[in-house]
N, C-alpha and C positions, 0 to 999 in steps of 0.2 A: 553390418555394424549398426548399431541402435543410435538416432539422433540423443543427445544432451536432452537431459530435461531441463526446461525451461520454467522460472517462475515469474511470476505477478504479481507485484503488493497493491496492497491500496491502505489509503489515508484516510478513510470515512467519514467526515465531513457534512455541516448541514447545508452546507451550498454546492460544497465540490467535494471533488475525488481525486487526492494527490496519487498520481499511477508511476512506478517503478519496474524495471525488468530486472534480470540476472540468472547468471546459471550456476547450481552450484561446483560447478569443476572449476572455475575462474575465481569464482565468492565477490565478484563486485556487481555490487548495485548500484543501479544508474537510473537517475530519475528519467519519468517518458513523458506524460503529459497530464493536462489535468482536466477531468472529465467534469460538465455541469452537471449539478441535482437539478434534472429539468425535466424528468419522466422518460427520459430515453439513455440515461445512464446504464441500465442493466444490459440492455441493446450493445452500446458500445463498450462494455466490458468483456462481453460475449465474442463481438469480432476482434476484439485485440486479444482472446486465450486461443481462439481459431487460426486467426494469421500468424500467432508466434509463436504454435505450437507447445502451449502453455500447460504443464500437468500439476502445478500449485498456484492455490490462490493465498496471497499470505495475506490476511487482513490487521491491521493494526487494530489491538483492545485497549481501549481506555477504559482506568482505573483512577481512584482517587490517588494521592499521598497516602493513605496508608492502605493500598493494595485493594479496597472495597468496591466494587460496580458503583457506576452511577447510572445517572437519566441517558446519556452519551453511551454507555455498555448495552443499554437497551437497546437504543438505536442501531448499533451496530451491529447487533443481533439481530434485529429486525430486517437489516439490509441483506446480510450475507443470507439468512433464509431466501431471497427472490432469486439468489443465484442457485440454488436448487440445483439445475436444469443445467449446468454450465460444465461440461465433460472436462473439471478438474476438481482437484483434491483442494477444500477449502482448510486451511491453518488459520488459526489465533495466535499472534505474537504481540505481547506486551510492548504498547507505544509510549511509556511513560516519558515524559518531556521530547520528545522528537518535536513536537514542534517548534519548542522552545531552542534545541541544539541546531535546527535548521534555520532557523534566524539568525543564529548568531553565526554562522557558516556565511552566509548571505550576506551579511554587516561584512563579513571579515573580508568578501571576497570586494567590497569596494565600488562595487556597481549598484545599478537600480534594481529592484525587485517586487513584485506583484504578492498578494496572498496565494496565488496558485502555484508560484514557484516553490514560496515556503509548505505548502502540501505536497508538489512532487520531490522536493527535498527530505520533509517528511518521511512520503512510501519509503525512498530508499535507503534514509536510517532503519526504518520497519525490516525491511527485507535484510540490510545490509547483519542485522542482530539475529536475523533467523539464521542466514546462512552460518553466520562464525557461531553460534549454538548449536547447528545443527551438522557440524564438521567435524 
């Protein structure tokens, strides 16, 4: 019997990288960690698709309000090329407000919160829309 395939999101980010898991036979995503833009991020993007047996990378795309690229689409493009090399299937999934819905999840839940959580909160709205899209 063949393991679950396992996925990866990410948040893309000019400082950090909000990082999610999930598989899609469950369809929850669950945020994991938030990795620095610090020259060693592709590295440890690497070891987290290795150890988690990871066969998509779902990256969030940022888009204007009226669905256009911006400066930030570039970037993102720019990032997911260095993963080239990374023995999994890279996806684009439309991140429009995920930021924004991840903050307010974070407000609602009543506690303290960091910019990194609202990135991993982020990825796993990213991810959480691929899987029920992709269901």
């Amino acid at each position: 019997m063949s393991k679950p395939k396992r996925y990866l999101a990410l948040d893309v980010g000019d400082a950090r990288i909000g990082v999610a898991q999930g598989e899609p036979t469950v369809r929850i995503a669950v945020p994991h960690e938030t990795v620095e833009r610090d020259g060693s991020e592709v590295k440890r993007i690497a070891e987290l698709v290795l150890a988690g047996d990871i066969s998509h990378i779902i990256i969030g795309y940022p888009r204007n309000q009226s669905g256009e690229a911006t400066q930030q689409t570039a970037s993102v493009e720019a990032f997911a090329k260095q993963l080239i090399d990374i023995p999994a299937k890279i996806v684009f999934q439309d991140e429009s407000l995920t930021s924004v819905l991840a903050e307010q999840q974070l407000q609602a839940a009543g506690t303290s919160y960091t910019r990194g959580d609202i990135d991993m909160v982020a990825a796993s709205l990213i991810l959480q829309d691929y899987l029920e899209a992709s269901s």
